[in-house]
C-alpha positions as CSV (number, residue, x, y, z in Angstrom):
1,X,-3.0,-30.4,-9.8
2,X,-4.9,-26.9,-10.6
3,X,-3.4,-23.9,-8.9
4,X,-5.1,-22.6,-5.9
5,X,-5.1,-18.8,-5.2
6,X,-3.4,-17.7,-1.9
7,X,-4.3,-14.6,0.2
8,X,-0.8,-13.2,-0.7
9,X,-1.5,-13.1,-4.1
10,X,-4.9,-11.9,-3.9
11,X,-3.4,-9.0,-1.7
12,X,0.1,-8.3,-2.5
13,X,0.5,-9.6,-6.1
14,X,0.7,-6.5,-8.9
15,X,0.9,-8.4,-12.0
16,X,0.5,-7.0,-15.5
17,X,-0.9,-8.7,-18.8
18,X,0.5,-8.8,-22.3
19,X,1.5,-5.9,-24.5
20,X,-0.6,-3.8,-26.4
21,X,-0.4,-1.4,-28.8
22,X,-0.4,1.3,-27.0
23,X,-0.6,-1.5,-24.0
24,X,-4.2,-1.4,-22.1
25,X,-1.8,-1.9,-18.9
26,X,0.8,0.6,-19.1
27,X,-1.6,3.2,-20.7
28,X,0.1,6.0,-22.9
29,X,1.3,7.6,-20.3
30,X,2.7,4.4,-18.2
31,X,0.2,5.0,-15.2
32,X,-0.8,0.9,-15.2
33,X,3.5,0.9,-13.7
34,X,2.6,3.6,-11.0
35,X,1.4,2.0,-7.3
36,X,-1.8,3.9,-6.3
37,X,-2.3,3.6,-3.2
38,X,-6.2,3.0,-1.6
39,X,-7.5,6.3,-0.3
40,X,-7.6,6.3,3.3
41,X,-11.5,6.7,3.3
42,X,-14.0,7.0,0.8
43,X,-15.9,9.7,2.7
44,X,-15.5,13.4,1.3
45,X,-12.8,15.5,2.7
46,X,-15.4,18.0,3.8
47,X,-14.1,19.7,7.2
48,X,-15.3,23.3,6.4
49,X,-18.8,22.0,7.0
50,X,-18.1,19.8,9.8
51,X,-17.7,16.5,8.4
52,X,-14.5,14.7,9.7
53,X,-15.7,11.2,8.9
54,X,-12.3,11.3,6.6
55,X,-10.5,11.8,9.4
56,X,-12.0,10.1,11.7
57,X,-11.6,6.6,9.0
58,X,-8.4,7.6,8.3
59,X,-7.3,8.0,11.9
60,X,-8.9,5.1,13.5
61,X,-9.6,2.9,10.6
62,X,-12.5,2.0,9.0
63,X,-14.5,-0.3,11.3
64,X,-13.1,1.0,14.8
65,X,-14.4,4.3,13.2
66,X,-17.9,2.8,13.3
67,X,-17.4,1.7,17.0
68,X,-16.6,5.5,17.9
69,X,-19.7,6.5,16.2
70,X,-22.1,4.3,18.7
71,X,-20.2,5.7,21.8
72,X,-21.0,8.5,23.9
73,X,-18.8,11.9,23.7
74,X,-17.4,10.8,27.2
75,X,-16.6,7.0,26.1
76,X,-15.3,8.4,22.5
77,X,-12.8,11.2,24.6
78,X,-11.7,8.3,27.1
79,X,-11.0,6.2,24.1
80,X,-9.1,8.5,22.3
81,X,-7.3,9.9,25.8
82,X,-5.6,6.0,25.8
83,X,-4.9,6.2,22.1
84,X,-2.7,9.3,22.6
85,X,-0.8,7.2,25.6
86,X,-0.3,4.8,22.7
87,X,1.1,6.8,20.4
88,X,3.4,8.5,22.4
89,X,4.6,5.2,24.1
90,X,5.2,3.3,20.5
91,X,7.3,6.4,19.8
92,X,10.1,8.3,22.4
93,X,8.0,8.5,25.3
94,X,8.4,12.1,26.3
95,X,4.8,13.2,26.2
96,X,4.0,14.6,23.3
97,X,2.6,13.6,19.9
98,X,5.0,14.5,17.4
99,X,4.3,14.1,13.9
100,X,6.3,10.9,13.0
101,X,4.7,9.5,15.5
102,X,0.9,10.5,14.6
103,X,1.7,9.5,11.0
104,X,3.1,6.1,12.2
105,X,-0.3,5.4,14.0
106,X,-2.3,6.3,10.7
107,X,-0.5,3.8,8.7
108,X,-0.3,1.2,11.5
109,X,-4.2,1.5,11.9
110,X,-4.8,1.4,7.6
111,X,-2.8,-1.7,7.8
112,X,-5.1,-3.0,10.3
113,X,-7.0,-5.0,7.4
114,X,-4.1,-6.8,6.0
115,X,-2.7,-8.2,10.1
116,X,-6.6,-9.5,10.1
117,X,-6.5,-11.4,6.5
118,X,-2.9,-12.9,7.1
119,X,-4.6,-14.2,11.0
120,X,-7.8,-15.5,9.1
121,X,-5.8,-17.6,6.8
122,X,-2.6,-18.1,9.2
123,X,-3.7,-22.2,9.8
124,X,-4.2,-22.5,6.1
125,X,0.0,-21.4,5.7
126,X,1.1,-22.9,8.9
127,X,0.1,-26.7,8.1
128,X,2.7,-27.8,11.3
129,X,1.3,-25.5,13.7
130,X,4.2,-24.4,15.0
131,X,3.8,-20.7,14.9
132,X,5.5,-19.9,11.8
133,X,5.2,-20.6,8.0
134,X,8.1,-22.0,6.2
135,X,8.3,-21.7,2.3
136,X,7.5,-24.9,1.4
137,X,4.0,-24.8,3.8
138,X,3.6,-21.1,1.7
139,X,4.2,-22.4,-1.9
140,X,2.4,-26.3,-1.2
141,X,-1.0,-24.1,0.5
142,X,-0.2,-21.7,-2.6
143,X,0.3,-23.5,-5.9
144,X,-0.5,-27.1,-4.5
145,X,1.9,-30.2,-3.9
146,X,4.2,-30.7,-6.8
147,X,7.5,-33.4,-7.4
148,X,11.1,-32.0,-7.7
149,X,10.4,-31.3,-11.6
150,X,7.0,-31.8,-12.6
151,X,5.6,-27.8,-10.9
152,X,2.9,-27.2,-13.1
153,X,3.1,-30.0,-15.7
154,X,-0.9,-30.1,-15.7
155,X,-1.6,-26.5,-16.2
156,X,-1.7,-24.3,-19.1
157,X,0.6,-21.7,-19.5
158,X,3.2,-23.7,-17.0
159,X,6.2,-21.5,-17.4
160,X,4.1,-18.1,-16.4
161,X,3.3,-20.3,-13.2
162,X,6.8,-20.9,-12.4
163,X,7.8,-17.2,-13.1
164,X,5.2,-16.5,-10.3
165,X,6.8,-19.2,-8.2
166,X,10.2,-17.5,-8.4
167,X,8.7,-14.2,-7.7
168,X,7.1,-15.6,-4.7
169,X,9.7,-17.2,-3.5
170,X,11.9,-14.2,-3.6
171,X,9.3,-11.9,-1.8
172,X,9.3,-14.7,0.8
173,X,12.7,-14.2,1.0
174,X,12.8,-10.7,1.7
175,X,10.1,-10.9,4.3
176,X,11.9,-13.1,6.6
177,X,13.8,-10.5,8.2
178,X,16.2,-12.7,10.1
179,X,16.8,-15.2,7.2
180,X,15.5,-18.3,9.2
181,X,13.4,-19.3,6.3
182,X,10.9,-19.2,8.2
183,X,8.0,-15.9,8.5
184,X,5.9,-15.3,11.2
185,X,2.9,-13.4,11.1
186,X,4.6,-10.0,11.5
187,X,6.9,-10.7,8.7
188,X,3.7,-11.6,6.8
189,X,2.4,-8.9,7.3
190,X,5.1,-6.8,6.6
191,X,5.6,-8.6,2.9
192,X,7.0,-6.5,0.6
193,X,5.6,-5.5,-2.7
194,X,8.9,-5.3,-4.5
195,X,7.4,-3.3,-7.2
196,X,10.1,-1.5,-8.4
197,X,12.4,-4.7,-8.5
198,X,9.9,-6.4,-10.8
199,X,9.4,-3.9,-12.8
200,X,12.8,-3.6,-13.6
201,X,13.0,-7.1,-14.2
202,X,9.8,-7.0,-16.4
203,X,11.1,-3.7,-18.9
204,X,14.7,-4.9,-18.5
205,X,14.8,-6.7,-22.1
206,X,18.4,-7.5,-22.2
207,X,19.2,-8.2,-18.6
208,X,21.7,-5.2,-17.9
209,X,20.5,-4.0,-14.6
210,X,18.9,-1.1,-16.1
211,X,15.6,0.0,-18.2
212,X,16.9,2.0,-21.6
213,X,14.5,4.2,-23.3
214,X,13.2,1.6,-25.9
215,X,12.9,-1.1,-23.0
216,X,10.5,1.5,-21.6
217,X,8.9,3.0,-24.7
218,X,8.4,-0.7,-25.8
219,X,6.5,-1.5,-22.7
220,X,3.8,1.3,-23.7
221,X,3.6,1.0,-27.8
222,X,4.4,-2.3,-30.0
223,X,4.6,-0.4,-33.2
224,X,3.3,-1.9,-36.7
225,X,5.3,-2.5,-39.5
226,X,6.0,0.7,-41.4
227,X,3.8,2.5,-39.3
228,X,5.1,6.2,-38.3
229,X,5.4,6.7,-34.3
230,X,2.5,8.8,-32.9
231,X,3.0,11.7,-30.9
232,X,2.5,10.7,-27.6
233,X,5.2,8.1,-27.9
234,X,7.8,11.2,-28.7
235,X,6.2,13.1,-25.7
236,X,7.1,9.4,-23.1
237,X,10.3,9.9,-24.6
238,X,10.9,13.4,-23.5
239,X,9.4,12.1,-19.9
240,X,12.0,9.2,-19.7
241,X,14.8,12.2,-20.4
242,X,13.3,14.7,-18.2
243,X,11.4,12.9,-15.1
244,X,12.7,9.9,-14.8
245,X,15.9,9.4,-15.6
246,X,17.1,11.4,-12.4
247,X,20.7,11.5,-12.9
248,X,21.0,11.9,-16.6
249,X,22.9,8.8,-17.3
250,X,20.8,7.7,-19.9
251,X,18.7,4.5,-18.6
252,X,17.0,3.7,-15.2
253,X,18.4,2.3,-12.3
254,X,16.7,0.5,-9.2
255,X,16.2,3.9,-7.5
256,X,14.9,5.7,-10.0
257,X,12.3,3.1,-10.8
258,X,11.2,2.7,-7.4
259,X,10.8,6.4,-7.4
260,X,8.4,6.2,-10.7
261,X,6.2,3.3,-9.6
262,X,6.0,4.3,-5.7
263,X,6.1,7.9,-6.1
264,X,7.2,9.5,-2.6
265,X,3.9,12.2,-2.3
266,X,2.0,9.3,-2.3
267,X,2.5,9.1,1.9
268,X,-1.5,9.4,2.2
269,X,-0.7,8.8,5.8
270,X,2.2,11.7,6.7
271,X,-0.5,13.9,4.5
272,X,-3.1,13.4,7.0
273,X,-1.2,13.4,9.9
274,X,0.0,16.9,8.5
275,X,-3.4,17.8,8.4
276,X,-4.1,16.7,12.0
277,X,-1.4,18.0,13.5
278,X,-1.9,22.1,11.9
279,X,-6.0,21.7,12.5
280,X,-4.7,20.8,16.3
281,X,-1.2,22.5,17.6
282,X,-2.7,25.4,19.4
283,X,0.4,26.5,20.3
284,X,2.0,25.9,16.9
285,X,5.1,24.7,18.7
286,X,5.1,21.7,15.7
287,X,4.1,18.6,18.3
288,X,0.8,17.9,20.1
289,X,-0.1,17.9,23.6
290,X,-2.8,15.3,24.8
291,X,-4.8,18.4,25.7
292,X,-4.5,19.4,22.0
293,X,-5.9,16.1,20.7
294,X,-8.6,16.0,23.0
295,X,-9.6,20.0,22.8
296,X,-10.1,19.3,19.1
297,X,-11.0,15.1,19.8
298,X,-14.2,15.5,17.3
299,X,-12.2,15.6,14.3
300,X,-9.8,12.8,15.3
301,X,-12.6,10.4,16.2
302,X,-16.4,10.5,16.2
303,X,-19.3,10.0,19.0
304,X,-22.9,9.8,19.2
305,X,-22.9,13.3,19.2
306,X,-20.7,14.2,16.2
307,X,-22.7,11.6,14.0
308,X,-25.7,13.5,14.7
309,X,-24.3,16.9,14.0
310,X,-22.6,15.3,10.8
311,X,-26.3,14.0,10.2
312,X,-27.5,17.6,10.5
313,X,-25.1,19.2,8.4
314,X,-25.7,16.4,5.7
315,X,-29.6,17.0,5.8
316,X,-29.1,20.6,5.6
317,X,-26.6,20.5,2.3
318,X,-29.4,18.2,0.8
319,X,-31.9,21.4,1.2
């Protein structure tokens, strides 16, 4: 039975291929570890000459920022008038936009995508139709219907397949908050890259709990017999002493790894709520007022109107 691919694993699954020498993957400087996380737009961020399409994708999303940009300025400042009541309502309720709460929106709306892809595909998982998708309905829609003991006897490569199985099996795990074994569509949603666990797992050579500087240099450069080490090897091993070994003890721990592959000023969405909040707090008393958003509403979503002046500003750059 072939193996089918899942949504999951289209989505969620950071896998990496064979070494190289240096590897193609890891690149010299170990970059092919690091999670880089999708922009929040593609659109230029360009507000010095009036263009918040940035913000207003990043903000709203990508396709409800394309509904905002048929509406009139009245529908667009309506729209975003209930938005605000959101916000403030998800977070304490007192009436003001504070910044944990404006980032939270930004990341709840770029995750917006992934809720819709786990719904499109939820009656492929959920094979009883009872609301939720055990692991068994997960790995059968997954990898296909196998017997205790013969997973992947008629595929090639079976034992990278069932190192795949175990990995999904464990994320599965994690996702199911309240260890039911079963997931519903929030904890689907929710699934968790584990990226730091697996790498540690991958460059942990001889299963100690931690990555030692030749585990790591060896994921980067698979040196030939007799050959001298190149420079840039020397320099990853001054980077494994300096920036990533945080506490000096000599190897890496869970933490520290999670810190290399999902670097922490990669929060695209408390950047631009940072943003938001400075180009709208007035009163620069560090929260926003509703008034705030919607005095300065064209940069937080778009209209009619502010497509036509972005138009403008556009046509008059191309002069």
């Amino acid at each position: 039975m072939m193996w089918r691919a899942s949504l999951l694993l289209l989505l969620l699954l950071l896998r990496h291929g064979a070494q190289g020498k240096p590897s193609p993957d890891a690149g010299p400087h170990g970059q092919g570890r690091v999670h880089q996380a999708a922009p929040l737009s593609d659109a230029p961020h360009d507000d010095a000459h009036g263009n918040f399409q940035y913000d207003h994708e990043a903000f709203l999303g990508r396709e409800v920022a394309k509904e905002f940009d048929q509406l009139t300025p009245e529908e667009s400042q309506a729209r975003l008038g209930r938005i605000v009541d959101r916000m403030d309502r998800a977070g304490d309720g007192d009436g003001w936009v504070s910044l944990a709460e404006l980032r939270a929106w930004i990341a709840h709306t770029q995750q917006r995508h992934i809720r819709d892809s786990v719904s499109a595909a939820w009656d492929t998982y959920d094979t009883d139709r009872d609301g939720r998708v055990g692991w068994e309905e997960l790995r059968n829609a997954t990898y296909g219907h196998y017997a205790p003991g013969e997973e992947f006897h008629d595929v090639e490569d079976a034992e990278t397949y069932k190192k795949m199985l175990a990995r999904d099996e464990r994320r599965f795990r994690v996702a199911d908050q309240d260890g039911d074994s079963m997931a519903t569509r929030e904890e689907l949603t929710e699934f968790p890259l584990m990226r730091d666990i697996e790498t540690l797992e991958d460059l942990d050579r001889n299963k100690d709990g931690y990555v030692q500087v030749e585990e790591y240099i060896a994921d980067l450069y698979s040196a030939e017999p007799r050959e001298e080490e190149p420079a840039w090897v020397q320099t990853e091993r001054q980077q494994f002493r300096d920036f990533r070994d945080l506490n000096k003890d000599g190897h890496l721990d869970g933490n520290e790894v999670g810190h290399w592959v999902l670097p922490p000023a990669q929060d695209q969405p408390l950047v631009e709520a940072n943003h938001l909040l400075h180009e709208s707090d007035t009163d620069k008393d560090g929260r926003l007022s509703k008034a705030e958003i919607l005095g300065n509403w064209n940069m937080f979503v778009g209209s009619q109107a502010t497509n036509y002046g972005e138009d403008l500003t556009r046509h008059h750059d191309e002069l």
